[in-house]
N, C-alpha and C positions, 0 to 999 in steps of 0.2 A: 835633889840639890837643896843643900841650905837655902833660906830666905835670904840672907845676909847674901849670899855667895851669886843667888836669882837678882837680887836688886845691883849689885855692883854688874855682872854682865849683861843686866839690860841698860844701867847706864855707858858704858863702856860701847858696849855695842849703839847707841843713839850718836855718840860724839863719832864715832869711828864711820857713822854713816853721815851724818849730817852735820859735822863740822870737822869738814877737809883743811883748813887753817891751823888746826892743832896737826901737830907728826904724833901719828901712829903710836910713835915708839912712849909719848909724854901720856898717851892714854894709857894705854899698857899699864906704863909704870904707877901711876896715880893709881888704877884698879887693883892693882896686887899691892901695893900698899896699903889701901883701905882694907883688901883682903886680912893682909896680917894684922893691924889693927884688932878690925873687926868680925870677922869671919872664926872657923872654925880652924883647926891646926893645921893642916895642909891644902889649905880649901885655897891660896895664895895658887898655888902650882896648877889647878883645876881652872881657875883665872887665869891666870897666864893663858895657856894652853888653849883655851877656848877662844879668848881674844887675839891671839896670834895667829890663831887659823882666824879668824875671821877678816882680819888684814891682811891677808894674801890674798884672798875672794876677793873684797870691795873695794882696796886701795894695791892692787895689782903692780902698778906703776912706782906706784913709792916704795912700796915693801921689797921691789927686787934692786930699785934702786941705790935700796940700806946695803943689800948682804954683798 
């Protein structure tokens, strides 16, 4: 994994555990945009993916909420 791609999913993943105040979906989105940004060329999709499974694990209740 990129560095770039490593530090955006352990941020991502911090807010997604420890600040239930933010929707899921506003983390997400901020991470894959830094992704494309900053990260590598499809390194955005690998974010997603990663952080979206991570919000069905931890925030159960909101993520089936959304769909």
């Amino acid at each position: 994994v990129d560095p770039v791609e490593r530090a955006i999913l352990r941020l991502g993943a911090y807010e997604l555990l420890y600040h239930s105040e933010i929707p899921f979906r506003v983390i997400i989105n901020e991470a894959v945009e830094l992704a494309k940004i900053f990260g590598a060329a499809e390194g955005h999709r690998y974010v997603n993916g990663v952080l979206d499974r991570l919000a069905q694990q931890v925030r159960r209740a909101e993520a089936q909420g959304a769909r």
